[in-house]
N, C-alpha and C positions, 0 to 999 in steps of 0.2 A: 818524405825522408824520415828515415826513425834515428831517435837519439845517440842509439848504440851505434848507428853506422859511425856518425857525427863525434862519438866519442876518440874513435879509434884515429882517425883521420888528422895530421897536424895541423899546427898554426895556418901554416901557408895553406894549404888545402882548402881549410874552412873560410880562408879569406876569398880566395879564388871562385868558388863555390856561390860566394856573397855577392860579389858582382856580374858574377853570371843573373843569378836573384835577380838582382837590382833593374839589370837590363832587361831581361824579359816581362817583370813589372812593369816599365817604362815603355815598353812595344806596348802592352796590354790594355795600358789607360791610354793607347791613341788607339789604338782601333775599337775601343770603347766611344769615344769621342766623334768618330767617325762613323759610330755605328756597327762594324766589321767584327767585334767581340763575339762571339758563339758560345763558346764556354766560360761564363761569367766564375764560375765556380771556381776556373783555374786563381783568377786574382786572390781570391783569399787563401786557397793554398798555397801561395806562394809568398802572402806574407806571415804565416804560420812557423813557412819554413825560413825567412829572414830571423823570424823570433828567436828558433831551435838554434841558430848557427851562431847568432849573437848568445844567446845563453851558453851554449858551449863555449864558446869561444872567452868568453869572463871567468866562469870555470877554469879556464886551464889558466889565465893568469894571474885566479888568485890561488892555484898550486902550485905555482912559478912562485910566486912571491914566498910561500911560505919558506 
C-alpha cells in the first residue's frame, strides 16, 4: 500500500482496511505455526501496512481536531 492511496481514502475505509489487516496477520501466524507459511515475507508487510493505516488514520484526527 502507498501512503497517497491511504491519504485519499476515509475514516471508515481505513478502518475497514485495518481489520481486513489484522485478520489475514492472524491466518498468517497459524500457518506459521503449523508450518504452512510459504511467503514469510508477506507477515512483515503486512504489519508495515497496519503501521501506514494507523499513521493515517491519527493524521486525519488530529486535522479533525484542529
Amino acid at each position: 500500500m502507498i501512503a497517497k492511496e491511504l491519504k485519499t481514502k476515509t475514516p471508515d475505509q481505513l478502518r475497514d482496511s485495518l481489520v481486513a489487516l489484522k485478520k489475514e496477520a492472524f491466518n498468517l501466524r497459524f500457518q506459521q505455526a503449523t508450518g504452512q507459511l510459504e511467503n514469510t515475507a508477506r507477515m512483515n508487510a503486512i504489519r508495515k501496512d497496519v503501521a501506514r493505516i494507523k499513521t493515517v488514520l491519527t493524521q486525519k484526527a488530529a486535522e479533525a481536531a484542529k
